[in-house]
C-alpha positions, 0 to 999 in steps of 0.5 A: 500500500502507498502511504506517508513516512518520516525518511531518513536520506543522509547523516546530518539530514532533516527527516523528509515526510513522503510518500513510501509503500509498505509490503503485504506480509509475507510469512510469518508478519503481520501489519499494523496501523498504528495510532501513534509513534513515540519521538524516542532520542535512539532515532535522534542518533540515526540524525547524527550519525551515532547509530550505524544504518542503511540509507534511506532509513525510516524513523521510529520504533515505539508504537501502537496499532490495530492489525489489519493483515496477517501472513500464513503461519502466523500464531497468537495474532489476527485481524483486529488485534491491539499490539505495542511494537518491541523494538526488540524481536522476541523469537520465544526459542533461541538460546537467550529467549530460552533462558528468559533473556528476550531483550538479547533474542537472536534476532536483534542481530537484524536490528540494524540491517534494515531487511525483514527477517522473515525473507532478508527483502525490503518491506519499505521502498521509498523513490524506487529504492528499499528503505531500511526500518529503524529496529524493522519497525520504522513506526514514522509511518502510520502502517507497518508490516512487521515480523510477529517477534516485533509486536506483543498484543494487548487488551483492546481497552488501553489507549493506544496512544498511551500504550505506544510509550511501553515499547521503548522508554517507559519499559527501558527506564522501569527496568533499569531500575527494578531489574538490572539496578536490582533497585531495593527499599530503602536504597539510594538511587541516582538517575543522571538525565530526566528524558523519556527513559530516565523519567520511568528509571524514576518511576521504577526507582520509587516503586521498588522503594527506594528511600531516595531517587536523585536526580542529575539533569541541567534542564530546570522544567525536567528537573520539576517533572522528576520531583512529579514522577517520585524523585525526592531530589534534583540538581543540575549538575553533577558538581551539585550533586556530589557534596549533596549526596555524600551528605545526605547519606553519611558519605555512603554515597548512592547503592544504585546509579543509573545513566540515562543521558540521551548521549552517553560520553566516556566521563559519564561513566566516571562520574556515575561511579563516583557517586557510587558507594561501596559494593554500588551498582552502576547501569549503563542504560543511555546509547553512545555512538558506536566509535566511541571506546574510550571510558573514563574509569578509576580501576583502583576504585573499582576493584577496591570497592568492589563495584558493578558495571552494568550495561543494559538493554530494554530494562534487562526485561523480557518485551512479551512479559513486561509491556502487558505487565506495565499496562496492567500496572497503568490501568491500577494507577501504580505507573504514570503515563499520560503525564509523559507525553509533553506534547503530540505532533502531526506527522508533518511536524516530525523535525519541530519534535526533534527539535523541542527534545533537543531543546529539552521541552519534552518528556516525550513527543508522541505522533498522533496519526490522522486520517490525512496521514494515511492517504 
């Protein structure tokens, strides 16, 4: 079908809305059409060159729809059916699934190839040529035809709009903290950076009871919108904050660190370990750019205090378990969601949203899509 989508055609290039054609599904696929797409900071990183991809590359990978075709062999799914988009495909068999490690599942090794798993063609084309879907999803475009590994259906009374934040943000920050941080009550957590991941790195700090959730970021409204979302303290700096929070904890410093920056640069690590106390955990959660190797890390201190370095994907959680879970936990009132989306954009307004998360505006910008945008 020809419709509307958000390319990419070059590093350093605004995202230029055009007509693209979407595939029916082959084998194994379903297509989708969403009621909306999250303005997530990882297709940022497709802008800049930080996340190697194909050219022409198609935006997006957090979204929520309807299916409206489903391709033979396709099980657990059928017309109708409300689903969140899992930016990472969930096979339920390979080793890593098995052991129940879907956030590693082998098929991420397609994340960044651009061509379907289900046959290794392109699904998009764009001006003649195949277009390469961020995450094989590519939800800057109001339909999808997806592999079924990359959707995970849920009830058809949350709303859609709202339910497209767990298929990224929302479910990454929640499970840095309350799986791969192992936050407990009575801990203390730093958060440095209060976007769109560090905003549910927040949330889940405060849920698994953390006695307090610092939180380190330079823009002021975000650091009002912590307070909001269950941190008991912010700064602006992490200058700021050490004397704070060696303070505020005898000298312990924090348990549990958590960097959640938009671009993760080498000191960053180092600073997240120096607020992290004895037998401390440090997560690794924000994305750098795939050149950069060089952290800045004090050995002496490491090994001496017997710290951890941890990296983390997703929220170390398993997509087909935590998105219903997340939901379920939004419709008790135990996990904020609407106040998240800053601000909704037209398709046609994609590069104001990019530009209003530069500017740090928004939690989360978030594609409402419309009838015009399906034409």
């Amino acid at each position: 079908m020809k419709t509307k989508g958000a390319i990419l055609w070059g590093v350093g290039e605004e995202w230029s809305v055009e007509e693209i054609e979407v595939g029916d599904p082959v084998a194994g696929e379903v297509t989708v059409e969403l009621a909306a797409s999250g303005l997530c900071h990882s297709d940022e990183h497709l802008v800049t060159g930080a996340t190697p991809v194909g050219f022409p590359s198609l935006g997006g990978h957090e979204g929520a729809g309807v299916v409206t075709k489903v391709g033979p062999g396709v099980t657990g799914l059928k017309e109708g059916d409300h689903v969140v988009t899992a930016f990472i495909p969930a096979c339920g068999v390979c080793p890593p699934c098995s052991r129940g490690q879907q956030n590693l599942c082998d098929l991420g090794a397609h994340l960044l190839g651009g061509k379907a798993i289900s046959d290794g063609t392109h699904r998009v084309t764009a001006k003649g040529q195949g277009v390469s879907p961020m995450c094989l999803l590519g939800t800057f475009s109001p339909y999808i035809t997806v592999n079924q590994a990359s959707v995970v259906r849920i009830e058809p009374d949350i709303p859609l709009e709202i339910a497209a934040l767990v298929g990224c943000g929302v479910t990454t920050g929640w499970g840095s903290a309350t799986k791969v941080a192992d936050v407990r009550p009575g801990e203390n957590v730093v958060v440095m950076g209060a976007g769109g991941v560090g905003m549910n790195a927040v949330q889940g700090a405060a849920a698994a009871g953390a006695k307090r959730v610092i939180v380190i970021d330079p823009v002021a409204k975000k650091r009002e919108w912590a307070m909001e979302m269950g941190a008991t303290h912010t700064f602006a700096s992490m200058e700021e904050a050490t004397p704070a929070i060696n303070e505020l904890t005898w000298g312990r410093m924090a348990e549990k660190t958590i960097i959640t920056v938009g671009d993760i640069q080498g000191e960053d690590v180092a600073a997240a370990m120096s607020v992290t106390g004895k037998g401390g955990r440090a997560v690794v959660t924000g994305m750098g750019s795939f050149d950069k190797v060089d952290v800045k890390l004090s050995l002496f201190d490491l090994t001496l205090m017997q710290k951890d370095l941890q990296g983390a994907i997703f929220g170390g959680l398993a997509p087909r378990n935590a998105i219903p879970e997340l939901l379920s936990l939004y419709q008790e009132g135990q996990l904020k969601l609407e106040e998240l989306v800053t601000t909704k954009y037209e398709l046609e307004d994609i590069n104001q949203g990019y530009q209003d998360m530069r500017d740090g505006k928004n939690i989360r910008g978030m594609i409402v899509y419309t009838d015009a945008d399906r034409k």
